[in-house]
One Martini backbone bead per residue (centre of mass of N, CA, C, O) as a GRO file, in nm:
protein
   72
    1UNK     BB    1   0.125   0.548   1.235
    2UNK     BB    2  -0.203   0.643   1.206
    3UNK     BB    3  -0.297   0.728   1.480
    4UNK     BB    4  -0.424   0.666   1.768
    5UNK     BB    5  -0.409   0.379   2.000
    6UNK     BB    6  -0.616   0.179   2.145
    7UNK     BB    7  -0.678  -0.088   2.397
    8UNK     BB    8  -0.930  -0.317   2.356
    9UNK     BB    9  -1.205  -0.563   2.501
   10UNK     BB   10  -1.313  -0.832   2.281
   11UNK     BB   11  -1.549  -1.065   2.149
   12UNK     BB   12  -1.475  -1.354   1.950
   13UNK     BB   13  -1.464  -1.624   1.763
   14UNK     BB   14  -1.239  -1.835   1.702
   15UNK     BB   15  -1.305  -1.807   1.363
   16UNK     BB   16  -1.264  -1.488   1.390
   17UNK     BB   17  -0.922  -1.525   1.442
   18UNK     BB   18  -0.848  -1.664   1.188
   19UNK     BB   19  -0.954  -1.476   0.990
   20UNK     BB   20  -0.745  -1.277   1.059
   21UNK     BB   21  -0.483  -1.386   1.056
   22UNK     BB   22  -0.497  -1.489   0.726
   23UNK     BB   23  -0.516  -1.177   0.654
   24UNK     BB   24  -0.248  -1.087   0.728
   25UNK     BB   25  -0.082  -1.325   0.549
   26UNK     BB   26  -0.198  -1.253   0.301
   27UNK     BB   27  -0.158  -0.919   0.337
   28UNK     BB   28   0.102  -0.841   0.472
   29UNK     BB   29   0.053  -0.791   0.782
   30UNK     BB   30   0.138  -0.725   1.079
   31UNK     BB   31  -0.148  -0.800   1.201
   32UNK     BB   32  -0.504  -0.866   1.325
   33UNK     BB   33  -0.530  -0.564   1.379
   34UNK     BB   34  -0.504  -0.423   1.128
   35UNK     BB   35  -0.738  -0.605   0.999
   36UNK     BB   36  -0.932  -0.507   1.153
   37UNK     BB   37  -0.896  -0.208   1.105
   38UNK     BB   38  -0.966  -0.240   0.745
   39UNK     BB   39  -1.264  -0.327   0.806
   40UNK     BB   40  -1.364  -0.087   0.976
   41UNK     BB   41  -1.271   0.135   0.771
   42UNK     BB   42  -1.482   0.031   0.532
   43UNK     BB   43  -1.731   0.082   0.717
   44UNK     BB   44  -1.708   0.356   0.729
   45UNK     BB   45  -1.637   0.425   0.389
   46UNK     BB   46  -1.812   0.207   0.219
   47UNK     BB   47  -2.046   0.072   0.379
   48UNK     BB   48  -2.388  -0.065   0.364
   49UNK     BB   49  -2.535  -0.097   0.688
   50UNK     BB   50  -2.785  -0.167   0.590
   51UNK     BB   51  -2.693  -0.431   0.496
   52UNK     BB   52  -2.463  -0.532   0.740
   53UNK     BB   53  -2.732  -0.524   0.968
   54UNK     BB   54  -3.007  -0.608   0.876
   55UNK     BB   55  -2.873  -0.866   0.786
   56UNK     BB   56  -2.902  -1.207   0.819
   57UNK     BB   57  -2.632  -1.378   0.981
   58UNK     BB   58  -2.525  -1.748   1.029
   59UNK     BB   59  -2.230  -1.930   1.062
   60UNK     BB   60  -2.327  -2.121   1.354
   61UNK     BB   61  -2.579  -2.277   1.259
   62UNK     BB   62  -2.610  -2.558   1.314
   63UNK     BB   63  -2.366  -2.687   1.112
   64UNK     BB   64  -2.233  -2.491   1.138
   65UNK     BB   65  -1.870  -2.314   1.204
   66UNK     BB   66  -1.793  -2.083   1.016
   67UNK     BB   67  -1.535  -1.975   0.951
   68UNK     BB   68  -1.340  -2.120   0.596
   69UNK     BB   69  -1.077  -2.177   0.456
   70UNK     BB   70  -1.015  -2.213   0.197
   71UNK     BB   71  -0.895  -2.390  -0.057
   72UNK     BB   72  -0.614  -2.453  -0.272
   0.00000   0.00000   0.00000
């Protein structure tokens, strides 16, 4: 466990939550917090904020439902 760890609380769809889970289960993470975790890791030294932040997405506008597992 690297670094300590604060418990917080918000809100996310829930088809953003069955895609933590899928992460987790895909890359053999301890849990869903993990998979947040590596995520926000790879935005603070990775990712290109202004790619990120400024560009709109919508994944849930009209007929869109959100995050969906590919098929296999």
């Amino acid at each position: 466990m690297a670094g300590a760890k604060e418990s917080i609380s918000f809100e996310i769809q829930e088809d953003l939550i069955k895609m933590l889970e899928h992460i987790s289960e895909e890359y053999n993470l301890r849990d869903s917090n993990k998979a947040l975790r590596c995520i926000l890791d790879y935005v603070a030294s990775d990712g290109d904020w202004d790619d990120i932040f400024s560009k709109r997405r919508c994944l849930r506008c009209g007929s869109k439902k959100g995050w969906e597992r590919a098929s296999s």
